[in-house]
Backbone as CSV, one residue per row, in Angstrom:
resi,resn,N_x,N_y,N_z,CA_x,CA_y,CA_z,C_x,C_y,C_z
1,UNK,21.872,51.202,-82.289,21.441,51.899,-81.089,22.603,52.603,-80.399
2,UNK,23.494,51.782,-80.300,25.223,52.436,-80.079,24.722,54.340,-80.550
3,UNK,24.160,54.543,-81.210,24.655,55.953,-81.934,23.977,57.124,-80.964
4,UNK,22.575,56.448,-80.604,22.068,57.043,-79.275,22.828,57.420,-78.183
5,UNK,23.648,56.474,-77.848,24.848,56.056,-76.866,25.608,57.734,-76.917
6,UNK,25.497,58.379,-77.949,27.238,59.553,-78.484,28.101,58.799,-78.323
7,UNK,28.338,57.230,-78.478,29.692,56.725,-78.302,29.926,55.589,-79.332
8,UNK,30.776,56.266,-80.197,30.943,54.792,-81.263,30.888,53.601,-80.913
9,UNK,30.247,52.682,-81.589,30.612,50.982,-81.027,31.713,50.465,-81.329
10,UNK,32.789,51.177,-82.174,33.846,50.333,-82.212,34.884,50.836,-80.865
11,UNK,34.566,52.100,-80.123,35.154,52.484,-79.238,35.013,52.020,-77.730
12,UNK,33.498,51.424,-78.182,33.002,50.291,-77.118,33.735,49.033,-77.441
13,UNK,33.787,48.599,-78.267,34.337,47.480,-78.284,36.054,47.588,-78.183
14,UNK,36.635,48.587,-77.764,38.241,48.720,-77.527,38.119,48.243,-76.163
15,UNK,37.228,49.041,-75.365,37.602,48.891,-74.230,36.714,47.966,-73.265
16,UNK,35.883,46.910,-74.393,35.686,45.841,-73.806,36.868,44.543,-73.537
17,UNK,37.061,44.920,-74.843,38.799,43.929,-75.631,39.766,44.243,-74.179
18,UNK,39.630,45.799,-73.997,41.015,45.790,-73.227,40.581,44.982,-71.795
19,UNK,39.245,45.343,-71.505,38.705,44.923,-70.206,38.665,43.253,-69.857
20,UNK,38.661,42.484,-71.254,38.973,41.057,-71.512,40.295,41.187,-70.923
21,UNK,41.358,41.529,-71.522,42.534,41.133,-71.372,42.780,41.133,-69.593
22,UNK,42.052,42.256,-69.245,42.716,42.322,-67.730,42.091,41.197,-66.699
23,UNK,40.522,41.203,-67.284,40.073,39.611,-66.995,40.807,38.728,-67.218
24,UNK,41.280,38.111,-67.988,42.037,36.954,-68.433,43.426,37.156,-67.043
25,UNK,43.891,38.253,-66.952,45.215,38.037,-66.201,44.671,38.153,-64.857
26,UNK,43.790,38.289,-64.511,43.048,38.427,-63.304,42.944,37.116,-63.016
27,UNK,42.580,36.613,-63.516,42.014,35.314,-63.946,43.782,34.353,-62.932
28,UNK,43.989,34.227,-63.996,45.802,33.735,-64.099,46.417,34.078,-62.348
29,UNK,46.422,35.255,-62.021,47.115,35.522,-60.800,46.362,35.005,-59.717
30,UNK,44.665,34.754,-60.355,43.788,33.946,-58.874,44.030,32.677,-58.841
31,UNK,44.572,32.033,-59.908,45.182,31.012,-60.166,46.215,30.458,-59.491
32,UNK,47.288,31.622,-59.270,48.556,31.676,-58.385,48.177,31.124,-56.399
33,UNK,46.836,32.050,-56.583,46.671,32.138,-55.056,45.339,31.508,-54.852
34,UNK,45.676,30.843,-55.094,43.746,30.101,-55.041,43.517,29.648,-53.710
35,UNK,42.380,29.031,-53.771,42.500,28.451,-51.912,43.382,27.832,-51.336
36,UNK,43.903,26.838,-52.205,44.882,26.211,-51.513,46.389,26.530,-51.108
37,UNK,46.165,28.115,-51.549,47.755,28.712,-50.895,47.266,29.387,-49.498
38,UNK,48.436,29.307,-48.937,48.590,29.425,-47.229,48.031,30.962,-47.431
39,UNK,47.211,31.026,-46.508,46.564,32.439,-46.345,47.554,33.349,-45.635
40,UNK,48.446,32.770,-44.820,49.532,33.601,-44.425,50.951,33.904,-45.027
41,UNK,51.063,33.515,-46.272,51.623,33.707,-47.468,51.924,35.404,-47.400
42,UNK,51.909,36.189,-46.779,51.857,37.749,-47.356,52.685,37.510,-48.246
43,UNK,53.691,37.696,-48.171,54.699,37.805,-49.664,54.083,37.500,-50.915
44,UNK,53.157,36.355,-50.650,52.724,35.578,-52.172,51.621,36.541,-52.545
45,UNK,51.240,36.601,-51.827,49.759,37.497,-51.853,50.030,39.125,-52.359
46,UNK,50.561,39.679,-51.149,51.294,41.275,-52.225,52.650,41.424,-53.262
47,UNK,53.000,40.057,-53.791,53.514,39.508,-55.014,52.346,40.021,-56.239
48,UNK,51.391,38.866,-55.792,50.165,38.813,-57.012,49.675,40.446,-56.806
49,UNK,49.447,41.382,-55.705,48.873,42.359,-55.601,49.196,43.151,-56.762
50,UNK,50.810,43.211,-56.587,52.021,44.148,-57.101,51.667,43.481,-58.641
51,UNK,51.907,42.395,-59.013,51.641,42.431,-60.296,50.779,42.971,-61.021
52,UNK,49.129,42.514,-60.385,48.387,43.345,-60.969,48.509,44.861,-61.124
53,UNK,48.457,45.652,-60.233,48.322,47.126,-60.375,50.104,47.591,-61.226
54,UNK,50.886,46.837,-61.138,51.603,47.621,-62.487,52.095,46.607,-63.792
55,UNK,50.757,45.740,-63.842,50.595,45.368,-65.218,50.315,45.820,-66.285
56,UNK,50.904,46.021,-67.917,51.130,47.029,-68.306,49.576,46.825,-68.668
57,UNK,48.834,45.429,-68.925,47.690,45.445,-69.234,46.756,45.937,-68.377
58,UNK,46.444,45.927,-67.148,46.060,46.602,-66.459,46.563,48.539,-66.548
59,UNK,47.290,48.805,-67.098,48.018,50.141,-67.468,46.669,50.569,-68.620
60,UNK,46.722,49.584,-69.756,45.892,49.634,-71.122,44.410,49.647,-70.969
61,UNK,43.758,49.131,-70.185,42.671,49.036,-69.927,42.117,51.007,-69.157
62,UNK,43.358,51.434,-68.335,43.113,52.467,-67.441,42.899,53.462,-68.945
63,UNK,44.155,53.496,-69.625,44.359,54.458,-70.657,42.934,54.016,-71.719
64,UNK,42.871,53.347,-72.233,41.469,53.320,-72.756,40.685,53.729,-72.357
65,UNK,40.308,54.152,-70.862,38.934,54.490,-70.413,39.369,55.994,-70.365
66,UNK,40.506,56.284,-70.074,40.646,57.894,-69.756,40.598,58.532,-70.986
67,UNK,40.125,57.613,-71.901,40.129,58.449,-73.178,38.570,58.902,-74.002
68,UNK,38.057,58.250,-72.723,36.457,58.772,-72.977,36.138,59.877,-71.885
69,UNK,35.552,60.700,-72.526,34.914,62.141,-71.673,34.092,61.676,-70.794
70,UNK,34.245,62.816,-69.636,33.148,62.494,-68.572,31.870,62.234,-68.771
71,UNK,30.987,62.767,-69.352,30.201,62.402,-70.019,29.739,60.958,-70.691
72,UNK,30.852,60.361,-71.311,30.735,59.133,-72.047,31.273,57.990,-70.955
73,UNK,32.062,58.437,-70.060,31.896,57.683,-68.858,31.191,57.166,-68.328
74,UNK,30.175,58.511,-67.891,28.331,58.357,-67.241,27.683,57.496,-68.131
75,UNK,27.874,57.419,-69.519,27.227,56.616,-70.298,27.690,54.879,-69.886
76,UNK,28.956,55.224,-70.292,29.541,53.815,-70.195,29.075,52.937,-68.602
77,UNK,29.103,54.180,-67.567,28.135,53.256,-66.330,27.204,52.854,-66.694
78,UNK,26.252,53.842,-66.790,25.081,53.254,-67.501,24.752,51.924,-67.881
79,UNK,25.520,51.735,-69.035,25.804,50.852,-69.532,25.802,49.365,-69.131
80,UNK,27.172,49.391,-68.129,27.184,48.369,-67.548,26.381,47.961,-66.457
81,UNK,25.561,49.253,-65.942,24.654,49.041,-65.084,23.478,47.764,-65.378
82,UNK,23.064,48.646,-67.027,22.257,47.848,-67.573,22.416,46.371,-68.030
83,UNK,23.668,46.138,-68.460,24.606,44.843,-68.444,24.385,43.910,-67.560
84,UNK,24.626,44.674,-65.923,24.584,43.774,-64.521,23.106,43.486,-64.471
85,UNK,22.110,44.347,-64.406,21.104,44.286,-64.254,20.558,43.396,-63.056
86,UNK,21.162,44.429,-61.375,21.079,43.883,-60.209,19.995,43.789,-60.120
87,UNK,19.220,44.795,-60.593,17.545,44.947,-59.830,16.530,44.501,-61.356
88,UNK,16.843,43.620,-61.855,16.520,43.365,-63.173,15.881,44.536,-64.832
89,UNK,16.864,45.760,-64.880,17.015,46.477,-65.357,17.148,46.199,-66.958
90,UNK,15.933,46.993,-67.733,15.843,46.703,-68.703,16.186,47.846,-69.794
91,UNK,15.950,47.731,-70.965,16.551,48.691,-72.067,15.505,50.201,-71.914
92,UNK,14.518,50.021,-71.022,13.228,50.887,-70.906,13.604,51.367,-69.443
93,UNK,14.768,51.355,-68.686,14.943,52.244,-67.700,16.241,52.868,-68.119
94,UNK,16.754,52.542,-69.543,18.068,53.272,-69.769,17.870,54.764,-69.030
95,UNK,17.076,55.332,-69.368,17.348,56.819,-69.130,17.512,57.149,-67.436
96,UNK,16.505,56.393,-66.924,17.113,56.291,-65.049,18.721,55.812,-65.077
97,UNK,18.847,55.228,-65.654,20.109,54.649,-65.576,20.979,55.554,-65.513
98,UNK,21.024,56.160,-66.763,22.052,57.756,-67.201,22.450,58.440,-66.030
99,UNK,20.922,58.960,-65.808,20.301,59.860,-64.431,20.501,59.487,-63.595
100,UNK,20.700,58.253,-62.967,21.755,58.080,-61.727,23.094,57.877,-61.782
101,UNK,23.301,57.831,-63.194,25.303,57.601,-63.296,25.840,59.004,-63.300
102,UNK,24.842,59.814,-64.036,25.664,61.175,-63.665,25.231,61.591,-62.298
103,UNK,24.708,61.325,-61.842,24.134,61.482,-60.260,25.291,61.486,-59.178
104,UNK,25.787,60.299,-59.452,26.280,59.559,-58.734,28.136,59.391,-58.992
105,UNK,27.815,59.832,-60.615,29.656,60.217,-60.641,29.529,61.112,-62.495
106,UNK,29.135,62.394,-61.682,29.030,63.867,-62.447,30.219,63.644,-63.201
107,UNK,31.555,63.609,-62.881,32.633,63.523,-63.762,33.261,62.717,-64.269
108,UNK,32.303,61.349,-64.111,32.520,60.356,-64.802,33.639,59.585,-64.554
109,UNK,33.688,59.121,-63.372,35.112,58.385,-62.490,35.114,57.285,-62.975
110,UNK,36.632,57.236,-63.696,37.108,55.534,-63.781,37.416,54.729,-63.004
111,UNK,37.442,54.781,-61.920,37.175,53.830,-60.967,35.926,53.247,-61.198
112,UNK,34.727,53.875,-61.558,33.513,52.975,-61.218,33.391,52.327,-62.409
113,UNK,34.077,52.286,-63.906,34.352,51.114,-64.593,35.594,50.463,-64.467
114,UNK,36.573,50.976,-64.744,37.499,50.344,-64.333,38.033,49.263,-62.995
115,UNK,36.977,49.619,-62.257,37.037,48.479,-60.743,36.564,47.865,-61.089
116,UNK,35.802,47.336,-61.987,34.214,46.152,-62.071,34.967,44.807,-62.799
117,UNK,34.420,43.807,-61.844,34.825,42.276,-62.088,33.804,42.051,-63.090
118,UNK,34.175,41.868,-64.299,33.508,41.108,-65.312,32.808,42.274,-66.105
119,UNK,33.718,43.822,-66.143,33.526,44.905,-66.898,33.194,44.686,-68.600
120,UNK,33.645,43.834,-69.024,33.581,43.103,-70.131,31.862,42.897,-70.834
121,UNK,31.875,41.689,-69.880,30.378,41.216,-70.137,29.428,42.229,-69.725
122,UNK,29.318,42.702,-68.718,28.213,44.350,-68.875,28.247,44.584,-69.812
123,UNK,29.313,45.112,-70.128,29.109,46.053,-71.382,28.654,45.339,-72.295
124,UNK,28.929,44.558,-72.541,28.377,43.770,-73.792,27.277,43.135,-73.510
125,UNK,26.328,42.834,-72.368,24.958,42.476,-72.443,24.354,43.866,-72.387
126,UNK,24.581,45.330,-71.876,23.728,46.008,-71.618,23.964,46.814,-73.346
127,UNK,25.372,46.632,-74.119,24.860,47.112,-75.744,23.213,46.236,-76.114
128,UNK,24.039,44.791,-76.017,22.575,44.067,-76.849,21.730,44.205,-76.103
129,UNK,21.126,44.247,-74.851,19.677,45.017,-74.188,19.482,45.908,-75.350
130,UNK,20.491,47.359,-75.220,19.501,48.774,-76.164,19.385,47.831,-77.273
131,UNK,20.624,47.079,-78.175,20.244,47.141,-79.550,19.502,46.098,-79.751
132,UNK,18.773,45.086,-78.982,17.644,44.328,-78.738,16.188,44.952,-78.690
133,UNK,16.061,46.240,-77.743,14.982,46.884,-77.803,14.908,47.607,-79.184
134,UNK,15.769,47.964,-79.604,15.859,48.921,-80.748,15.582,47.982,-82.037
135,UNK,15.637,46.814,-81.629,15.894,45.841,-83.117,13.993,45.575,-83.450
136,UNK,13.266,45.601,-81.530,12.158,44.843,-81.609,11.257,46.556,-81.687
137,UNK,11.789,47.756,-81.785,11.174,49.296,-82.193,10.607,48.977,-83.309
């Protein structure tokens, strides 16, 4: 079903991999600052900030996504839209889906994947949604 997509699945699966990795260190630095560090810590706190945003993995994850067209962006929301599935969104509203990702970001802004906590797993429940519907076509 991926092929519907215009976006290879192994190109999906790069930048799920990369989107793991930044999970995992995400992960690690909430670790650093968990509840039980002093909330008035600033130092500790824009320590962990600073790490993240010039982690080179966090770097890898950005460059992976900028390497999909605007277009395949809108898809890739999509995607994870269908993944999250806030409003319980199924493989049979893909096409609303599309239609509000280019709606909503025409040029396909990496920010709106690249910000997402648990970018990973979207993507990878809203592939198996299509290739679930497509399996039961």
């Amino acid at each position: 079903m991926t092929a519907a997509l215009g976006i290879a699945r192994a190109r999906v699966r790069r930048l799920i991999e990369a989107a793991r990795r930044v999970e995992a260190m995400t992960e690690a630095i909430a670790a650093t600052t968990d509840a039980t560090t002093d909330r008035d810590d600033a130092g500790r706190w824009l320590a962990a900030l600073a790490m993240y945003y010039e982690s080179p993995t966090r770097r890898a994850l950005l460059v992976e996504v900028e390497r999909f067209t605007p277009d395949e962006c809108c898809v890739l929301v999509a995607l994870m839209w269908l993944g999250r599935a806030d409003r319980g969104e199924t493989a049979a509203d893909w096409d609303a889906l599309l239609a509000e990702a280019q709606r909503v970001s025409p040029d396909g802004d990496l920010l709106l994947l690249a910000g997402q906590n648990r970018l990973s797993r979207f993507l990878e429940d809203g592939l198996a949604r299509l290739e679930g519907a497509a399996a039961r076509s």
